[in-house]
N, C-alpha and C positions, 0 to 999 in steps of 0.2 A: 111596593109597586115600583117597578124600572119606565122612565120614559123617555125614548130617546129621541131629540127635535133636530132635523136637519144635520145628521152627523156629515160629517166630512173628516178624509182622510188623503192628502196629497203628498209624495215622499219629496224629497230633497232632488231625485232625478226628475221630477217629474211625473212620474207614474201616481194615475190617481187610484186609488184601491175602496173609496167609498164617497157615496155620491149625494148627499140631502137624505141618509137615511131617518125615516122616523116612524117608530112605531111605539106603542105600550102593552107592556108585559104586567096584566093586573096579578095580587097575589093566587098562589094556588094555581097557574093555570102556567103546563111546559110545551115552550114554541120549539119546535124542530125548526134549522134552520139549515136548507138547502140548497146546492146550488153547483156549478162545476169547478174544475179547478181553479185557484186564479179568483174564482168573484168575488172575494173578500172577506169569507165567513170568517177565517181566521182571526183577519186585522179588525174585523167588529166586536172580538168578545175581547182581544189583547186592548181595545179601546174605552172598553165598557171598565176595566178594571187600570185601566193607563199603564201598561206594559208598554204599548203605546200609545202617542200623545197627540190624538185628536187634530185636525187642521182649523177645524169649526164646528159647532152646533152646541149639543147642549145632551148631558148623561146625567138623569134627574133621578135618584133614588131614594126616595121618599119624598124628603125638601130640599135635600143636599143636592148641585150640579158640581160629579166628580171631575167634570172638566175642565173646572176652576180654582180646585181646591189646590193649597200649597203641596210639598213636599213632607210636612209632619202630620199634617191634618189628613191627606191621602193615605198614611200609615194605619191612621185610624179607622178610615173609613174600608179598608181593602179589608180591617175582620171582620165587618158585614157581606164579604163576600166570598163565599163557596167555591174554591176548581178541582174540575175532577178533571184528571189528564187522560191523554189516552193512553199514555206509555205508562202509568202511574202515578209516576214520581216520589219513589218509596225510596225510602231510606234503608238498602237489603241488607246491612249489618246491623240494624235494629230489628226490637219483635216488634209484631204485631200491636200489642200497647202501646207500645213508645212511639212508635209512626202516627197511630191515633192522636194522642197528646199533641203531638208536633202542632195539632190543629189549634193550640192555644197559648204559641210561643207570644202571638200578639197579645196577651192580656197577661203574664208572669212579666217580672221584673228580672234583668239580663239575668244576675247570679241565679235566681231559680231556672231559667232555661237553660244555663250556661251547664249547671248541676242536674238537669231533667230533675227536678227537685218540684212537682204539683201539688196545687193544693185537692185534699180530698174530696173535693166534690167535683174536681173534677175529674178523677182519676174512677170517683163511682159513675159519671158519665159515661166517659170512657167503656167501662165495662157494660153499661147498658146498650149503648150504640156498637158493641159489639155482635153485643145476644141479637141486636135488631136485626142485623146483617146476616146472622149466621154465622160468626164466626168468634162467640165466645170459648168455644174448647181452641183456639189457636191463639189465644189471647199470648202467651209467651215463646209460641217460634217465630223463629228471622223470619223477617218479608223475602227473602230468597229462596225460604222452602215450600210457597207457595204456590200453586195454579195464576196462572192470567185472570179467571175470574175471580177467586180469591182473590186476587193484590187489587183488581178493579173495585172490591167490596171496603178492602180497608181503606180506600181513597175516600170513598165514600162516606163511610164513620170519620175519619180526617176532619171533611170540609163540613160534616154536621158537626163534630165538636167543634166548632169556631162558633155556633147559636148565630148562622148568617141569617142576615135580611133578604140573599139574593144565592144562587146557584146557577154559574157559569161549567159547562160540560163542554169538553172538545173530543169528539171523536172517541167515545167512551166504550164501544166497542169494535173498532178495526184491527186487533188483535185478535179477537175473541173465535173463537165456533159459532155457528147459527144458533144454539141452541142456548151455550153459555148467555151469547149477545143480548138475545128474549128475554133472558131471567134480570140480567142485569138492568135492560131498561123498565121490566118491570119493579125492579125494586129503587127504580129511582123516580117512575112517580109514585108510586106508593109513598114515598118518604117526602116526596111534596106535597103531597094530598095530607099528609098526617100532619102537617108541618107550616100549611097553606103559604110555602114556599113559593114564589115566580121562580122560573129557569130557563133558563135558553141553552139549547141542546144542536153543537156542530155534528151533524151526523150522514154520514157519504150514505149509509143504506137508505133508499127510498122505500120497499116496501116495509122496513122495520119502522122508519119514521111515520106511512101512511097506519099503521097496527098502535102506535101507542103515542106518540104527541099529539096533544088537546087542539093545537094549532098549528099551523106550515108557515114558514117563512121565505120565500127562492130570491136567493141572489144571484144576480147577472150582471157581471162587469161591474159590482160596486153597487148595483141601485134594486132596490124592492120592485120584483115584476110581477110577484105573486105574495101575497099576505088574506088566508083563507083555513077553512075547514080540509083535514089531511082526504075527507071525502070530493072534497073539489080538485084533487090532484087527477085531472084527467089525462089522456095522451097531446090534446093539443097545449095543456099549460103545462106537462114536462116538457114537452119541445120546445117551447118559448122560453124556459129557465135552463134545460140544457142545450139546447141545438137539437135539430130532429136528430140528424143523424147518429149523434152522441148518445140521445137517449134510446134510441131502436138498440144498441150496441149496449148499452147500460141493463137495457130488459134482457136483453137476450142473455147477456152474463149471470142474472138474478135470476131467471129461469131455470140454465145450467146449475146453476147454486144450489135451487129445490129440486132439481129433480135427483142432484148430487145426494143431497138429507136424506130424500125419501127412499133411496134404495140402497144409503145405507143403517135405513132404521130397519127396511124390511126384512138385509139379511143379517142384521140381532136379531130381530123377533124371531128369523125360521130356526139361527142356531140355537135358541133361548127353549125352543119348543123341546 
């Protein structure tokens, strides 16, 4: 379980980027978190794992507050936690494998990482968390001869070979197609649900977040204006978390979007006929 008490987040200019956030993230259960540009999603999950360092509150993951923890003990506690990038962050002169692995550079001793040198169980991990994903027949080509959802997949096998307590997602499909995007968020609650993983999920699509996170989180300038059911995303609480007029502009683009899919599924189907 994640619980976060009163986060704060103030830079050095001044600019404050998170306001008394506090909510909890019980196991099994993944928050989408949304909200426009600017309100903080970002600086909340680089917080949660101290990329960066917190102004105040309290980042409680199980019993451990990672916002207090040293510099060595932080090491420790960062392989309990899961990132899935949006850009990947694959290593594209590695295969497929070996980017996997990478997920458990924190628990080998330097010369075995140094050597990609694993012990076998985790390497039959490895291959499981491949087959989960789909993508055991790719187990030995480069991550550069991949598809975008492909490499989003091996990200995934990654941050589950680390056996985290926690899974942080940033914008895991803004790359992606509509289509790819769907499959990917559902293969990543599914792998929480099997896993009774918590996750916190940065995600700009609203109807993709309303179709598959368990819960909504909306940031506005730093501060929780909405924390709810993705069914409670009505038009007058996206306007409150985007500004009307931002989100009338934001439907309207997501409209275009689908009706963009839908006519061109219809003409594969006519030419398929």
């Amino acid at each position: 379980m994640l619980e976060l008490q009163q986060l704060s987040k103030t830079y050095a200019t001044g600019d404050t980027a998170l306001r008394d956030v506090s909510f909890v993230v019980p196991r099994g259960q993944v928050v989408g978190l949304i909200g426009p540009s600017g309100a903080g999603k970002s600086t909340l999950i680089r917080c949660i794992n101290r990329l960066v360092d917190p102004s105040g509150g309290r980042i409680l993951l199980g019993d451990i507050d990672l916002a207090q923890v040293g510099r060595a003990e932080l090491r420790r506690q960062r392989r309990r936690i899961g990132m899935i990038f949006q850009e990947y962050a694959l290593v594209e002169r590695l295969t497929v494998m070996e980017n996997v692995l990478s997920g458990r550079l924190g628990y080998v001793p330097f010369w075995r990482s140094f050597t990609r040198r694993f012990p076998g169980r985790d390497i039959e991990n490895a291959y499981r968390l491949l087959d989960r994903v789909g993508l055991l027949e790719h187990a030995d080509k480069r991550a550069d001869a991949l598809s975008g959802g492909q490499r989003q997949r091996v990200g995934i096998a990654r941050a589950l070979a680390q056996e985290p307590a926690l899974l942080l997602v940033d914008e895991p499909t803004a790359s992606l197609d509509p289509k790819t995007s769907r499959q990917i968020m559902r293969l990543i609650i599914e792998v929480c649900d099997e896993r009774d993983l918590p996750a916190i999920v940065n995600i700009h699509d609203v109807p993709l977040a309303q179709q598959f996170m368990h819960r909504i989180v909306g940031l506005r300038a730093g501060e929780v204006v909405f924390d709810g059911a993705p069914t409670a995303l009505d038009e007058t609480v996206l306007g409150d978390i985007y500004g009307a007029e931002d989100w009338t502009a934001m439907r309207r683009e997501h409209e275009a979007d689908r009706d963009a899919e839908e006519d061109t599924s219809r003409r594969l189907a006519e030419v398929a006929r």
